[in-house]
N, CA, C and O of each residue as an XYZ file, in Angstrom:
220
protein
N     107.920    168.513     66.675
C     108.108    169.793     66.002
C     108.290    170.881     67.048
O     107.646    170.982     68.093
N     109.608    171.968     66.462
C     109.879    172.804     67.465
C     108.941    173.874     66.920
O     108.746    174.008     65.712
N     108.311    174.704     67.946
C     107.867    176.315     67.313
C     108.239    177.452     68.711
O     107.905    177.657     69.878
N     109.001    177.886     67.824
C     109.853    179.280     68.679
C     108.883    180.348     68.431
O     108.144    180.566     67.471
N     109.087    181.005     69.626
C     108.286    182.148     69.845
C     108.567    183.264     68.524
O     109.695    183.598     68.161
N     107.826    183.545     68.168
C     107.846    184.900     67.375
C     107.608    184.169     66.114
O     108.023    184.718     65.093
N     107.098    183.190     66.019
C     106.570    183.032     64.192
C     107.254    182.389     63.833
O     108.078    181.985     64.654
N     107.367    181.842     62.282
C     108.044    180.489     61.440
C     108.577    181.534     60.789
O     107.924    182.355     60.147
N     110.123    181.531     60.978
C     111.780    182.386     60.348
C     111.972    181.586     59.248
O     111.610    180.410     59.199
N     112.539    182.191     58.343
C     113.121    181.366     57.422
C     114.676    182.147     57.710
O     115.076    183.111     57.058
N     115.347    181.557     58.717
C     116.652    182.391     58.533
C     117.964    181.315     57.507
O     118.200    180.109     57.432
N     118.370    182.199     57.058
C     119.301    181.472     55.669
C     119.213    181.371     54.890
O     120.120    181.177     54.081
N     117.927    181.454     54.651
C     117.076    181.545     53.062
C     116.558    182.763     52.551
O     116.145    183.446     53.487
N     116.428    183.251     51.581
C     115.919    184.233     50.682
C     115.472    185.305     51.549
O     114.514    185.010     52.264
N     115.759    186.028     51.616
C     114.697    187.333     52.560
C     113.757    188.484     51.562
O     114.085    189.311     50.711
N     111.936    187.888     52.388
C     111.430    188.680     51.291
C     111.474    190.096     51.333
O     111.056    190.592     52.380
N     111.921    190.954     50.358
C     112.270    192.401     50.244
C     110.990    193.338     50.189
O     110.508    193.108     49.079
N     110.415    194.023     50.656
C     109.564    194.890     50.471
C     110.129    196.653     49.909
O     111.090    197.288     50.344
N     109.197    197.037     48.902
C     109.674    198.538     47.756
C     109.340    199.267     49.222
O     108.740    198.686     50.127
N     109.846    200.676     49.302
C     109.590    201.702     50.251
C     110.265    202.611     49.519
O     111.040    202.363     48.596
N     109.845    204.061     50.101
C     110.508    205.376     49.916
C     111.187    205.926     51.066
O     110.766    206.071     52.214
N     112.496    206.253     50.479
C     113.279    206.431     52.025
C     112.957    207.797     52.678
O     113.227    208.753     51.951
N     112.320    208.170     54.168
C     112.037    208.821     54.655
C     113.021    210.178     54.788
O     112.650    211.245     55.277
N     114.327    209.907     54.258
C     115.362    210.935     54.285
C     115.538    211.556     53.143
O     115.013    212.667     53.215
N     115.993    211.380     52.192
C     116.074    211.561     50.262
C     114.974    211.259     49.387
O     114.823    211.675     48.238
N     114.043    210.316     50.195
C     112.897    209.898     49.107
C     113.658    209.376     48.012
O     113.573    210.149     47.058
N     114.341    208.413     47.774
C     114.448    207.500     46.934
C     114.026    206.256     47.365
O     113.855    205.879     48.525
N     113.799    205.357     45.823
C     113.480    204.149     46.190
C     114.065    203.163     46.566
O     115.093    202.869     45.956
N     113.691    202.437     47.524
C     114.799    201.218     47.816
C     114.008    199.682     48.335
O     112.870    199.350     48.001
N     114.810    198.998     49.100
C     113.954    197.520     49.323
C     114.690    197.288     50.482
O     115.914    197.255     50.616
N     113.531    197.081     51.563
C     113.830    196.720     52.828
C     113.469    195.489     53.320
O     112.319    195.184     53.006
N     114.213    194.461     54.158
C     113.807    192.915     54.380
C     112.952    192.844     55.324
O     112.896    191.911     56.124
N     112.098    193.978     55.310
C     110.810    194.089     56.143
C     109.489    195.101     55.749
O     109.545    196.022     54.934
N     108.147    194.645     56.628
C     107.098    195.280     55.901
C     107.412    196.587     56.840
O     107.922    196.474     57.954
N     107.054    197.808     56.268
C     107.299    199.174     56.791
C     106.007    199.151     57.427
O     104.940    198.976     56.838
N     106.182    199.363     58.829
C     105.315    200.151     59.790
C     104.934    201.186     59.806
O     105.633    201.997     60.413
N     103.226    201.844     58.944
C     103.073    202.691     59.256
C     103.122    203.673     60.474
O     102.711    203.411     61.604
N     103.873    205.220     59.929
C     104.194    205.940     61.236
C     105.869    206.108     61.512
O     106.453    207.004     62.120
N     106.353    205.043     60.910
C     107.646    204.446     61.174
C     108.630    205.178     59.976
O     108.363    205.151     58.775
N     109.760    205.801     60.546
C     110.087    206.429     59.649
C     110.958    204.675     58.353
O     111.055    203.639     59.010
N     111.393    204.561     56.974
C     112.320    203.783     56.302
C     113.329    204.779     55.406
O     113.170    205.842     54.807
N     114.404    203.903     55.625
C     115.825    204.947     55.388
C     116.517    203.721     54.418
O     116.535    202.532     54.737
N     116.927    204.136     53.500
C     117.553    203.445     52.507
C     118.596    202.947     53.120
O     118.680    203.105     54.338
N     119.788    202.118     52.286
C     121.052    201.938     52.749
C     122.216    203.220     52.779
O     123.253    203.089     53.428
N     121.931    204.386     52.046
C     122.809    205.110     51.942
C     122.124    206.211     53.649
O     122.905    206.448     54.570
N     121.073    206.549     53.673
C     120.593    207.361     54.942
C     120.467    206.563     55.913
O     120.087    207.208     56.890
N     120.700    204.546     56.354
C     120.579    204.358     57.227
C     121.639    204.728     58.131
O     121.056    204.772     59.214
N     122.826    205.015     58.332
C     124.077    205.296     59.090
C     124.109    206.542     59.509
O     124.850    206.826     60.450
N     123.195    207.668     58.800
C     123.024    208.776     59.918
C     122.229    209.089     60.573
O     122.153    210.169     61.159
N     120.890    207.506     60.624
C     119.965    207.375     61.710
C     120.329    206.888     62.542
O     119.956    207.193     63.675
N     121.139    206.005     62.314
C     121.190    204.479     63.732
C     121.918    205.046     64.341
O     122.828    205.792     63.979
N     121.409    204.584     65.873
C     121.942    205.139     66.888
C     123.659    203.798     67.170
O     123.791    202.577     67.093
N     124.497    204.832     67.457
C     125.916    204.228     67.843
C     125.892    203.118     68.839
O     125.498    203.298     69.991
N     126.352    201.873     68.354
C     126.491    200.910     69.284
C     127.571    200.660     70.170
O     128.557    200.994     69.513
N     127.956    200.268     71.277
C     129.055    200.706     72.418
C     129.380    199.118     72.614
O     130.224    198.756     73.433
């Protein structure tokens, strides 16, 4: 048995969604991760005028 660093992935399969309020509009949405308190969460419509530009 292989075990890769960082925990048992289920990549390909189902991703569990967690509810949040988006830190920009405050609407509700579902992110494929648990929100880090402190951490700002941005829906799909406010994530593109957070993320920083990739080169």
């Amino acid at each position: 048995m292989v075990v890769h660093k960082g925990g048992n992935r289920n990549f390909g399969g189902p991703r569990e969604m967690t509810k949040a309020i988006c830190s920009d509009c405050g609407k509700e949405c579902e992110v494929p991760f648990k929100p880090t308190e402190g951490r700002p969460v941005y829906c799909q419509d406010c994530l593109p005028k957070h993320r920083k530009p990739r080169f």
